[in-house]
C-alpha positions, 0 to 999 in steps of 0.5 A: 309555403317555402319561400321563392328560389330558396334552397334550404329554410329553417323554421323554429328550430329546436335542438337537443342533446339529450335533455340539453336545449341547444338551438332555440328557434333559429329561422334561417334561410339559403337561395339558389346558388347563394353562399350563406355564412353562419358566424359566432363565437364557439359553442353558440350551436353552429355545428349542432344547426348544421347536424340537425339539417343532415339528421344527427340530432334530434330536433322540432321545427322545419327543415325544408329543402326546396319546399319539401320537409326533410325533418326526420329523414335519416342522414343518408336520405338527406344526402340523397336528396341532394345535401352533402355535408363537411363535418368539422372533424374531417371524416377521412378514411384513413387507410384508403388512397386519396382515389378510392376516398374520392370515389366513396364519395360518387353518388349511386343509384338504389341499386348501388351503381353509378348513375347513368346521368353524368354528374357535375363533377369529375375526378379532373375537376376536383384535381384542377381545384387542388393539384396536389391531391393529384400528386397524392392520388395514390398515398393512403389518406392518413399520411396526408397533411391537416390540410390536405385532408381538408382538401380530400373531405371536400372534394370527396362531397363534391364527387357526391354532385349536391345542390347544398353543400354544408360545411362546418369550420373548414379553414380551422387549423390550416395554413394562410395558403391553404386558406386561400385555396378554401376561399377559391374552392367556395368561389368555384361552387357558386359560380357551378350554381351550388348553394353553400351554407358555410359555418365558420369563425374566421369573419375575413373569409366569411364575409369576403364570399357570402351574400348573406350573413348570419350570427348566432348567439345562445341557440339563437339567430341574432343578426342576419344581413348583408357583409357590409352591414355586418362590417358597419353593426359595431354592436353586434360585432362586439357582443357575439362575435369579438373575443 
């Protein structure tokens, strides 16, 4: 049985790259409309936890999206059940306008078509949130900055109206203005009800939005809690995550 008002569980979850064991049991959980912040340092598994959701690698354990498994469907059966993704790497079309990556990014029917049903999110929306995606609508995607392309990848997700938005490292390399903007960008997904599981190693803007925390260690879940108790946790602070 899935836990009440969850959004995302997972259980004893093992993951591997080839014959590598990367993630070793991790339990974890994300409500309704909650942000989640996933910490620690490089290389503990973050990203691979955030792949093995969506499909990428293979993995063992439970992955359960409101109660159902999700475990073992491919990548876009996952997207279709309402999970949008932001990898670490950006993702952009290059070629293509800001516009028509955007509209990559609307969800479709079986068929191909738009859904009738209107979707949470519009174009306007998403120009609101980052004004100068607007002034770029029509400049092909890879003349734009690091961080602007940042602002597409997560917008282009959000034009797909997921329930759970995973999101991997998306304030590395950026500017502190454009940080920002991330920080208010996430702010805005909650407040519309979106649960957000945000992975990421900058602990000010983590543990400034999220209710809950958790930080991985070795393939591991090793602290899951509150920001403020994080902020108190000295020790765990210095053995996982410090530099």
């Amino acid at each position: 049985m899935a836990t009440a008002n969850s959004m995302l569980e997972v259980r004893d979850l093992h993951a591997y790259y080839g014959k590598s064991h990367i993630l070793h049991g991790v339990e974890m959980r994300v409500g309704e409309g909650e942000i989640v912040a996933l910490l620690g340092r490089n290389g503990v598994g973050r990203s691979t936890l955030a792949k093995a959701i969506m499909g990428l690698v293979r993995c063992e354990g439970q992955i359960l999206l409101r109660g159902e498994e999700v475990r073992g469907l491919r990548t876009f059966e996952v997207a279709h059940r309402g999970v949008g993704y932001v990898p670490e790497n950006r993702d952009i079309f290059p070629t293509l306008t800001v516009r028509q990556n955007l509209m990559l990014g609307e969800k479709r029917n079986r068929s191909g078509q738009r859904r009738r049903k209107k979707p949470r999110w519009q174009f306007d929306d998403m120009y609101r949130m980052f004004p100068r995606l607007k002034e770029r609508e029509d400049t092909p995607a890879g003349l734009l900055s690091g961080g602007e392309q940042q602002m597409l990848t997560l917008c282009r997700t959000l034009m797909g109206d997921p329930d759970l938005i995973i999101i991997d490292e998306p304030t590395e390399g950026l500017a502190p203005l454009v940080v920002a903007q991330v920080g208010e960008y996430l702010k805005t997904l909650k407040a519309r009800g979106i649960s957000v599981l945000l992975v990421e190693q900058k602990q000010a803007i983590a543990l400034d939005i999220s209710q809950r925390v958790y930080v991985m260690g070795h393939g591991q879940i090793v602290f899951e809690g509150t920001p403020q108790q994080l902020k108190a946790d000295a020790r765990v602070r210095q053995e996982w995550l410090e530099v």
